[in-house]
N, C-alpha and C positions, 0 to 999 in steps of 0.2 A: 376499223377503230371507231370509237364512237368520238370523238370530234374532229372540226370542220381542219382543224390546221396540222394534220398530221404530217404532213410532205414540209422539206426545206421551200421557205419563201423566198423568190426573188424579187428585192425591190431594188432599188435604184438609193445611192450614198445620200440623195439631195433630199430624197422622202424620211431615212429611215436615223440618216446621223444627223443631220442639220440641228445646226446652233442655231440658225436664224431668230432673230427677235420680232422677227417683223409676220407675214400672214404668207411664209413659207415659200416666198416668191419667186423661188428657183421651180425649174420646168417638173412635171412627176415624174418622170423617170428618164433614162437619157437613149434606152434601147429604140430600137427603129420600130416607128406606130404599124408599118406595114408586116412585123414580125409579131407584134402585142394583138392584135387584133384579126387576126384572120385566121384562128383555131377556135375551136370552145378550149383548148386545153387551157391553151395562152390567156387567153381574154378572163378562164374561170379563176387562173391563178391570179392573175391584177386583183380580180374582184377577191379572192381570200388576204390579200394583201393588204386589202382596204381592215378588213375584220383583225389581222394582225396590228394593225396600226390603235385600235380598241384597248388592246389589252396593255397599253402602256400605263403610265403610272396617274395621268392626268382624263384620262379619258374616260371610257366607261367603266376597267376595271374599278381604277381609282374615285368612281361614283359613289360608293357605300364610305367608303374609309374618309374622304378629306369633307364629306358633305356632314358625316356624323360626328368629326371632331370641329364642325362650327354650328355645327343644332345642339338642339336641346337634349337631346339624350346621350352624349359626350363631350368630350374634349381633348385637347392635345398640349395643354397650358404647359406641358413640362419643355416645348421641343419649342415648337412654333406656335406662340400665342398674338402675333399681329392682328391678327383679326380676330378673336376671341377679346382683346385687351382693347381692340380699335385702336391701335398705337399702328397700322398697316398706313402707306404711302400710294401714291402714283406709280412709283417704281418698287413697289411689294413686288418678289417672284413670283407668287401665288397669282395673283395678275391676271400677270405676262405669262406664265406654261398653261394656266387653263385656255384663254383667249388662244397662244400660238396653236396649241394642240389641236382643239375641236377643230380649226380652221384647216387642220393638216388632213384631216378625214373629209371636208370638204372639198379641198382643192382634189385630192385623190377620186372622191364622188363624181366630181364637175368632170373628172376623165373618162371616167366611165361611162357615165352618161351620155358622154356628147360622142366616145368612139362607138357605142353599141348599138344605139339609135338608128335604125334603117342599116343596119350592117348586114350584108345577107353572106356574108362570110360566115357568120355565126350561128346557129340552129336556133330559130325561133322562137322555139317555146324555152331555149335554156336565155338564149339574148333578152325576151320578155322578163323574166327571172331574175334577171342579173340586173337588172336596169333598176328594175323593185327593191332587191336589196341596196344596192346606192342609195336609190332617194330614202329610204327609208333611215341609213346610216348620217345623209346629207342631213336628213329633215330633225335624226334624235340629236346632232352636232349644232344644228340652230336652236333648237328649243334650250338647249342649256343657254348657250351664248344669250338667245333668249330673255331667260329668267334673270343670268348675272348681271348682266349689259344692257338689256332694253334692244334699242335698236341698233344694230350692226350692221357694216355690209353686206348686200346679200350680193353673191357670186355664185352664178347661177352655170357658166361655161365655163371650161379652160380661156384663162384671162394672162396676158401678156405682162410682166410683171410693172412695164410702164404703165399698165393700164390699172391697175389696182387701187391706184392711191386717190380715195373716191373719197366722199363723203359718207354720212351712215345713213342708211335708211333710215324709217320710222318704226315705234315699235309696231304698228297693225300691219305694215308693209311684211314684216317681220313672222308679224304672225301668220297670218296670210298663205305665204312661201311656206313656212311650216305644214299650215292644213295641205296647201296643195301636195307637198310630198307626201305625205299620209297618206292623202287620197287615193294617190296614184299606186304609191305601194303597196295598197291595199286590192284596187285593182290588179296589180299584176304577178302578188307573191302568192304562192299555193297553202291549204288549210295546214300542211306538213309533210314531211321529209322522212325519205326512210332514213333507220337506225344510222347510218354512218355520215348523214349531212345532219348531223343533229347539231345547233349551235346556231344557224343559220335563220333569219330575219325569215317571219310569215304572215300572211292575211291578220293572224290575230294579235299580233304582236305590233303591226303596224295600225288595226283600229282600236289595237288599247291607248297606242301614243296619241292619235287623234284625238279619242275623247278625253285624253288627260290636257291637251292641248286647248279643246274647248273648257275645259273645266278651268283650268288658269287663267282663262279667258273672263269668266264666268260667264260662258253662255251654257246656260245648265239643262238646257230643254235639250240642245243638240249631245251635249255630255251623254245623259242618261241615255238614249236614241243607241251612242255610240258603243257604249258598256254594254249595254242589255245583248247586242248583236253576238255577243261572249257569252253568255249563258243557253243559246240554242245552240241548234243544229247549223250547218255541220261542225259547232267545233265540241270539243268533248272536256272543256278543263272543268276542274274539280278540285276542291280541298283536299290536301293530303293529309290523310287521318292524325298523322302523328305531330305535332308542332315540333316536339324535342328531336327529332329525326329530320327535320324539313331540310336542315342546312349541313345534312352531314355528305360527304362525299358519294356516299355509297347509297344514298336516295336520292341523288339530284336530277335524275330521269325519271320523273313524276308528270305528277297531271297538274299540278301548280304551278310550275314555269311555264309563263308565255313567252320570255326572253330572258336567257341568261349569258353571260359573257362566260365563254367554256375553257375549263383548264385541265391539264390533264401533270401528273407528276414526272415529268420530264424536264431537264434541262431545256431552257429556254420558251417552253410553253404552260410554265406553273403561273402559281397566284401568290402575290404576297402577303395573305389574310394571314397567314399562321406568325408571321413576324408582325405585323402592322397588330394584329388583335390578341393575338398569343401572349401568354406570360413566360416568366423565365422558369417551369415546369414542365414548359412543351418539349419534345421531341428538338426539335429545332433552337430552342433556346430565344423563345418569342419576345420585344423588344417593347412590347407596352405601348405603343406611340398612340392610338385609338382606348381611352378609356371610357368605362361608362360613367353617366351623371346619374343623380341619386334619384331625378326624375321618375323613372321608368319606374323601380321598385315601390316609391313614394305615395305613387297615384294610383298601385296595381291593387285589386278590389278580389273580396275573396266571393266566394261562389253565389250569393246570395245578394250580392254587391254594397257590402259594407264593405268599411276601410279599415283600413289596417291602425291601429291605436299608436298614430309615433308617441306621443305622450309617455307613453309608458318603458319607450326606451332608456334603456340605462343612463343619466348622464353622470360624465366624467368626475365631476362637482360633488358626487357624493359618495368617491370612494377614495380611498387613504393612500392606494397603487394604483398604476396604469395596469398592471398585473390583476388586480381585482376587479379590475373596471371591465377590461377584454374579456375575462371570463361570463363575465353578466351579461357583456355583449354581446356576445357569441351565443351566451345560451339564448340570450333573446331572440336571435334572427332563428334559429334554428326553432323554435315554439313558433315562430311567425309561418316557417314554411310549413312545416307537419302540423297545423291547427288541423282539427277535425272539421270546421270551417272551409277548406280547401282555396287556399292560394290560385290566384291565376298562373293558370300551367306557364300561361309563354315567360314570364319574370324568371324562372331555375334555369329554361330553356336560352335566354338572352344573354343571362349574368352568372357569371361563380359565383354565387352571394355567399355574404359572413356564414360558416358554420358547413357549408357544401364541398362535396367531395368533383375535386376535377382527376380523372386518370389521364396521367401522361407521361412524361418520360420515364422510363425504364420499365411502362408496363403496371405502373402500380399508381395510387391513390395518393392524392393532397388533398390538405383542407386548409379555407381560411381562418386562422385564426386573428386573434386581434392581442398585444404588439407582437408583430413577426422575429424578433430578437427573444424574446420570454418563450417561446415553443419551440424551440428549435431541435429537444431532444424529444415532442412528440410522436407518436405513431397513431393515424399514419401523417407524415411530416408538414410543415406549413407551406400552401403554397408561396411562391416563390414570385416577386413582380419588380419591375426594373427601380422602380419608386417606395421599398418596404418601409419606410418612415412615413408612408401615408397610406391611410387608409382608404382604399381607391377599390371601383369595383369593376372585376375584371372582365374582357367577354367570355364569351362560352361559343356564340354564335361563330358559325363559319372557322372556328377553330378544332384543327385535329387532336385526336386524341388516340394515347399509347404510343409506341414507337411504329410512326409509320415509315420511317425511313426515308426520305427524301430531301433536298436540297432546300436550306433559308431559302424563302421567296422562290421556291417552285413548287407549292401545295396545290394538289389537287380536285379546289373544292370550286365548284362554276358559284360565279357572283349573280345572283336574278335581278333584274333592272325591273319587271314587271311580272308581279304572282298573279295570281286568281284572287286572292284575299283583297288585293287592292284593287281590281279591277270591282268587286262587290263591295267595298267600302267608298271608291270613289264615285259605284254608280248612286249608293243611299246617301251620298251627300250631294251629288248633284241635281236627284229626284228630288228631296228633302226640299232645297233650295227654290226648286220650277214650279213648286204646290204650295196652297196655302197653309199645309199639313200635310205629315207622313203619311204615304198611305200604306198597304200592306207592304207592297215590294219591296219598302225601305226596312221595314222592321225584320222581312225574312232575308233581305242582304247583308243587314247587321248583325244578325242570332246566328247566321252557321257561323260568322268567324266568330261569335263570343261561344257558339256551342263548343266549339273546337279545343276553346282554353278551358274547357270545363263552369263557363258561367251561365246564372238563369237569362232568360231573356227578356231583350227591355220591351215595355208596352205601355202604350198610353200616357205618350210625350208628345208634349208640346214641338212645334216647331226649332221654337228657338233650344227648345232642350233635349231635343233628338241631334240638333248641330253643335251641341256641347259633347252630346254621348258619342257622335262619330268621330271627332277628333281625339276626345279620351282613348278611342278604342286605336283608332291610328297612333297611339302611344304606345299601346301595349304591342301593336302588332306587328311594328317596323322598326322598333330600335335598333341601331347598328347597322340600316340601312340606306340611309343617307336619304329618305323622303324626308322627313319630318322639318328637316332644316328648310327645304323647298314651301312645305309648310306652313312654320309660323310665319314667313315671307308671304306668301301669298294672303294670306289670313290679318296681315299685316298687324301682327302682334306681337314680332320680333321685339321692334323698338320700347313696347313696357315693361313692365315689371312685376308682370302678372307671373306668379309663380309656376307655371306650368307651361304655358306660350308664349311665357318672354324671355329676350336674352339681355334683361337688363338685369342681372339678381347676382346673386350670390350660389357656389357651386358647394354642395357639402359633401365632405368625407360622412363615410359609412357609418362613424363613430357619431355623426352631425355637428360636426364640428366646420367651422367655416375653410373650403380650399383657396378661393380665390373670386374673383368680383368681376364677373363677365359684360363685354356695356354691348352693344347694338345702336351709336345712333342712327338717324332717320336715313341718312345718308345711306347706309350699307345697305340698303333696298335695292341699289344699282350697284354696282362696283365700279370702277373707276375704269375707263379708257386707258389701257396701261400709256404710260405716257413715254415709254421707248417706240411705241408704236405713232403716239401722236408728235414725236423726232423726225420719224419717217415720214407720216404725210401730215401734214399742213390743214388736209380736209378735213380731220376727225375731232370735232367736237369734244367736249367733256362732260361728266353726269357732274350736276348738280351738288355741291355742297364738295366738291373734289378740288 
């Protein structure tokens, strides 16, 4: 079978049910170390246990889904708007499961590390292997903690749960710990895997985190260094010709993924994109919770890299019906996308947008119309979204389509934590950055993803406006995948109100009409030390303005 989790996992009630609020401080599993560790079978199923522990709702599945309903290219204002609204607390849940979880793949790493090390129980070259995928798991579970937190505890061995209640590192301590795991997993994971370990952490997967680690860093001379090692020999990735195929189930064994979280449509090893981003059209009966923001479409550039005239959208104010009004609206977005001009491919590819046809349930065709109660006797019918009294734009990305037949929240589709496309945008903005100007590398790192969407390529920019054009283009190329939020954070542009890299504005319906009033203060740069945890120890600090 082509992914890594196809066998029943055994893990232990304290890994996999625990309620704990605190940094999971019950033992990893309760079975005897001298039964766990002295097979490769045993020691490789821990290690798949660890990768089971991923796909939970806070972890790396849930990377794309909760990071893009607090960025810039959606939201979730209907369900859970604490942090969106900045109305979020000390004891916000959102917290407390990100902070408990990633720490849950830690403590599980810190086992494996410290039982596999010098084990000569275990075949070498698979014991080297496993060791890599750990830290590697250990080191992607710190860089979030990372970015949200600053600095955290690092725990680096199975630790005694009296022994936890520490104080927090620093954040370069922090970083540090990071690179060193990279490093090492980089050293000891191989270029790739046959067909049936596919899923599974590699060389390249582990120096793409590196240099995304240095770039967050801004140490941008070691960034580019680290990227560029991804565009030779021996590793072979590539853009995948198609963008509007990239995220569908049935392409996700491409040359694009250098790591993706793997799912398969089975009870208990699906995905829940099709409910989290799905409309109520889908097969499944999708639940809206991830919608897009008007960002993405707003800023998308047609082939020649002119914009799109919003001006000329229909507004509400000059017609007599909201019946008449949707009509103009609808035709407008639909002349926006079919301009002979030529639309950036990836915007149809991200979004159902006004006027576009989604196939899904039953096999057949919807479109959005605009108001969803006046079409209701159209053909072919109006799509269908949990929120139809707003006009809200749906995904497309990662969501199935027709009847595939499978279980809510067990979709088939693997989640990419790291493409090719970003590993070449992250290298031209880190080159960009290390020069006193672009040189060639950066303008051909930039033009295959813009070639890809169908646009001309940029030439003869300034520094500072080749670092405008790479983030633009990190707009169009990752929406719905929960970079962008990491982002304007990083870029630290969160906090204003700049209409396109801030989250301090206003969020528009389709129609442009206002949804609701996003804030970002300065504070949200850290997140808060949940404070059930600083209950528990006494040591732990608090961020700043919390």
């Amino acid at each position: 079978m082509k992914k890594i989790l196809n066998t029943i996992i055994i893990l232990a009630v304290s890994l996999l049910l625990s309620n704990c609020i605190d940094l999971d401080r019950s033992p990893y599993n309760d079975l005897s170390e001298s039964t766990i560790w002295t097979s490769d079978e045993n020691a490789l199923m821990q290690i798949n246990g660890i990768y089971k522990l991923t796909k939970n709702g806070w972890t790396m599945q849930g990377y794309a889904y909760h990071f893009t309903c607090f960025g810039p290219d959606g939201y979730d204002y209907f369900r859970n708007s604490s942090i969106e609204l900045a109305t979020a607390t000390t004891r916000d849940g959102i917290f407390q499961v990100a902070y408990t979880d990633y720490y849950r793949i830690i403590h599980a790493s810190n086992e494996a590390i410290y039982n596999l090390t010098g084990n000569t129980n275990i075949s070498e070259d698979l014991r080297d292997r496993m060791i890599g995928e750990a830290k590697f798991l250990r080191g992607f579970s710190y860089f979030i903690l990372w970015q949200l937190y600053g600095g955290v505890i690092i725990l680096d061995k199975p630790t005694p749960p009296a022994e936890t209640y520490l104080p927090r590192n620093t954040e370069e301590e922090v970083k540090n710990f990071i690179i060193g795991d990279f490093k090492d997993a980089a050293d000891l994971l191989p270029v790739e895997y046959a067909a049936s370990e596919r899923g599974r952490a590699t060389k390249g997967a582990a120096i793409a985190m590196l240099g995304k680690t240095y770039l967050y860093a801004e140490q941008w001379s070691n960034a580019a260094t680290e990227f560029e090692k991804l565009t030779k020999s021996p590793f072979k990735y590539a853009l995948f010709n198609e963008y509007n195929k990239l995220f569908d189930h049935k392409s996700e064994n491409n040359s694009e993924y250098i790591y993706a979280v793997t799912f398969i449509a089975q009870l208990g090893y699906g995905t829940a994109y099709d409910s989290w981003y799905g409309n109520r059209s889908c097969y499944i009966n999708g639940e809206s919770y991830a919608l897009g923001s008007h960002i993405p479409f707003e800023t998308s550039t047609y082939k020649d890299g002119s914009t799109i005239n919003l001006s000329s959208r229909p507004k509400k104010s000059n017609y007599s019906t909201e019946e008449s009004f949707g009509d103009a609206l609808i035709q407008w977005y639909a002349d926006v996308i079919s301009s002979p001009k030529q639309l950036d491919k990836r915007i149809g590819a991200n979004l159902i947008l006004p006027s576009a046809l989604y196939f899904g349930n039953g096999n057949k065709y919807y479109k959005v119309y605009w108001p969803y109660e006046s079409n209701l006797d159209k053909n072919p019918e109006p799509l269908k979204v949990t929120f139809n009294n707003f006009a809200t734009y749906s995904w497309r990305k990662f969501v199935c389509e027709g009847d595939e037949g499978y279980w809510a929240y067990q979709g088939p589709t693997d989640i990419p934590l790291i493409r090719y496309a970003d590993v070449l945008l992250m290298y031209a903005e880190a080159q960009n950055e290390a020069l006193a100007a672009p040189d060639q590398s950066v303008y051909d790192a930039i033009n295959d993803v813009r070639g890809r969407a169908g646009l001309d390529p940029v030439s003869s920019l300034s520094k500072e406006n080749m670092r405008k054009a790479i983030r633009l283009e990190r707009f169009h190329e990752f929406p719905g995948e929960g970079h962008l939020f990491f982002d304007v954070r990083r870029w630290k542009t969160a906090h204003t109100s700049d209409p396109v890299f801030g989250l301090n504005g206003t969020v528009y319906q389709f129609t442009g009409e206002k949804l609701f009033t996003r804030k970002f203060p300065e504070k949200f740069y850290k997140w808060p030390i949940p404070q059930a945890e600083r209950d528990l120890n006494p040591n732990l600090t608090q961020n700043p303005g919390w």
